[in-house]
C-alpha positions, 0 to 999 in steps of 0.5 A: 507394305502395300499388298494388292486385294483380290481383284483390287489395285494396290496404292503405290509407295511414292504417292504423298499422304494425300494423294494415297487417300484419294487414291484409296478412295478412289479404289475403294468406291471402284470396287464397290462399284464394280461388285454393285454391277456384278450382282447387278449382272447375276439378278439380270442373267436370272431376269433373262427370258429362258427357252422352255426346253425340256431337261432331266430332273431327278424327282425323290421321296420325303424320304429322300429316295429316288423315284427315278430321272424324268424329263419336265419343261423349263419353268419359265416366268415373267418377274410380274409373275414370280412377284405374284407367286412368292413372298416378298424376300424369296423373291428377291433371293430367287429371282434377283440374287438377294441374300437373306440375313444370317439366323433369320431364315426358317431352316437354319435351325431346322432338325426335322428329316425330309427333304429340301425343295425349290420354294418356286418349283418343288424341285428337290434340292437336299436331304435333311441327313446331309444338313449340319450346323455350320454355325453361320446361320444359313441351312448347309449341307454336305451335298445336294441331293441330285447334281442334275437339280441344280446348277453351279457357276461362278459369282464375282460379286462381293470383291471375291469369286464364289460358286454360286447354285441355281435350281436347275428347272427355274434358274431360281437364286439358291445360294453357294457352294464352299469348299470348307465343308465337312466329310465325306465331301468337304463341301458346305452349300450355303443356302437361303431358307427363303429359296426353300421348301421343306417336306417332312418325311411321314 
């Protein structure tokens, strides 16, 4: 019984036994394909010379208080600089989509309380009492501190559709958003500690 994968073509029934293995490999190899170039297109899109507009940002505490929406300039880098500015791994997280290996960042099993930040510009992210153990080795929390410091769109990479969440003021990578989360949002953002910076409450 052949079932079809998301997003990948079912072998047909009355091809012989060789041909089905040709034919598996060919679907397997377009497939692979087919994530390679998304991802490609997400760390691209990220790439792409953004207009310095100005934007809302919602600035907070260590304690993880609103100090109140205020209007900053887009950060706008050239890769060169971003390469100049952060170390190697958040780099290639922010800037180009990568994902660091689970149970390597330094956040993952962070209990310390304060606040979350965009490691390329201190845009405050997430509040440590919305963090939890999710048990996949990257730092997850409930819900973001603010909706207007990030943003959220669709990633077809990986032969599966997921949200994935950028830093509002410089389009850096952060991570995803799951829907398996824990109450009261059900929501698990799955993030790399590589895309952040921690300010501990004082």
């Amino acid at each position: 019984m052949n079932k079809n994968i998301r997003g990948v073509q079912s072998i047909p029934n009355n091809l012989p036994n060789n041909h089905r293995r040709n034919f598996f490999k060919y679907v397997v190899a377009s497939a692979i394909l087919q994530s390679a170039i998304t991802k490609q297109s997400i760390a691209d899109t990220l790439s792409l010379p953004k207009t310095g507009k100005d934007l809302p940002i919602e600035n907070f505490n260590a304690s993880g208080k609103s100090l109140g929406i205020v209007t900053v300039p887009r950060i706008v880098k050239t890769d060169n600089e971003w390469r100049t500015q952060l170390p190697a791994e958040s780099f290639e997280v922010t800037r180009h989509a990568g994902t660091e290996a689970p149970f390597t960042g330094k956040y993952w099993n962070n209990h310390a309380t304060g606040i979350y930040k965009c490691i390329c510009c201190e845009t405050a992210l997430f509040d440590s009492r919305t963090k939890f153990e999710s048990g996949t080795g990257w730092p997850s929390f409930w819900q973001c501190i603010s909706k207007l410091n990030v943003v959220e769109t669709v990633d077809k990479s990986l032969f599966m559709e997921r949200i994935a969440v950028s830093c509002h003021r410089c389009d850096a990578h952060l991570g995803h958003v799951f829907d398996d989360g824990p109450k009261p949002t059900g929501l698990r953002y799955c993030m790399n500690s590589a895309a952040l910076s921690f300010q501990p409450q004082s």
